[in-house]
N, C-alpha and C positions, 0 to 999 in steps of 0.2 A: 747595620741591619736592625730592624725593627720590628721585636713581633708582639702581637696584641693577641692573648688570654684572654678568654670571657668566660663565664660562670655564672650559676644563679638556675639555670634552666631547671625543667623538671614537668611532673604532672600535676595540675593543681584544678579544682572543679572549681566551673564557671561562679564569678562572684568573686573570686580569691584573687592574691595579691601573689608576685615574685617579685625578685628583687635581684638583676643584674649586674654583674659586675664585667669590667674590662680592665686588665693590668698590662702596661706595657715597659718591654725590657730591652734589652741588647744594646741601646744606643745610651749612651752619655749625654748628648744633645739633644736626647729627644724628650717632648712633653707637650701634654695635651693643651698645657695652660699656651703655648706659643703655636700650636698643630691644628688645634680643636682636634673634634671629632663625631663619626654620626653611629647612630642604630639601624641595621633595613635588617628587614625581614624575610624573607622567603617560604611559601607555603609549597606543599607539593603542585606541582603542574603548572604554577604560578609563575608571574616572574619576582625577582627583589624587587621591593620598595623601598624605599626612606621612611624610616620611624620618623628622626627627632635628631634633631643635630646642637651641636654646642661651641661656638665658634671662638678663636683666640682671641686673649685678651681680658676684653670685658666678657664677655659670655654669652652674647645673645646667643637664644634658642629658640628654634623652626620647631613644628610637628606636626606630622600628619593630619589632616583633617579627621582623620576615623581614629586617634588615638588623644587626641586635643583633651583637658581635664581627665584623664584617663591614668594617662604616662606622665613623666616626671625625668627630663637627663638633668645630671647635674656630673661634677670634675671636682675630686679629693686632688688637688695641686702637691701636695706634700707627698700623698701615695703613688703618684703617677696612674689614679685610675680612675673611671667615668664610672658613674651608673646610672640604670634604667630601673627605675622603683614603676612598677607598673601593678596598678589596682583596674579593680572591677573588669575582672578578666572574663570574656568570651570566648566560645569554641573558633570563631574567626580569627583570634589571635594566634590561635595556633600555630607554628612558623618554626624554621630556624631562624636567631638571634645572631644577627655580625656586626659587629664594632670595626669602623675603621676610623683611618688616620691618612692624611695628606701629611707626606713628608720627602721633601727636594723632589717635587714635584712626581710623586708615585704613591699609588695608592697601596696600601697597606690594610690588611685584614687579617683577621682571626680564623679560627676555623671552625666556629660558629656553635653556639648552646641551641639544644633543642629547648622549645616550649610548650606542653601539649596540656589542653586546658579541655577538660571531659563537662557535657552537660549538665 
């Protein structure tokens, strides 16, 4: 069983930077560096979207159109943890933050950081 911690959330006024984090435990076998893993977001009334994804292996990384130069994922292999360095923050950013993970074929989530980003 696998579960995925995130951290970082908070209130921060438009302009500002947070800095996310995802730590995953319980499995021996389990790592982002061989899993990958994504970001989506969810705002109230909203549905989730896909931030920014980080794929096994080499590393390729997808993002959003609306977070593109913005957001930043990257995988601490050593830590077992992803993060989401995200600047030039907006009130649209505002969301809960979920990290998941594909593993033996099941998705896997956290239970998500809030992010609230004031004018």
């Amino acid at each position: 069983q696998v579960q995925l911690v995130e951290s970082g959330g908070g209130l921060v006024q438009a302009g500002g930077s947070l800095r996310l984090s995802c730590v995953a435990s319980g499995s021996a076998t389990f790592s982002f560096a061989l899993n990958g893993a994504s970001w989506y977001r969810q705002a109230p009334g909203k549905e989730r979207e896909l931030v920014a994804s980080i794929y096994p292996g080499g590393g390729n990384i997808n993002y959003a159109d609306s977070v593109k130069g913005r957001f930043t994922i990257s995988r601490d292999n050593a830590k077992n943890t992803v993060h989401l360095q995200m600047t030039s923050l907006a009130p649209t950013d505002t969301a809960v933050y979920y990290c998941k993970s594909r593993y033996w074929g099941r998705d896997h989530w956290g239970q998500g950081t809030q992010v609230t980003v004031s004018p």
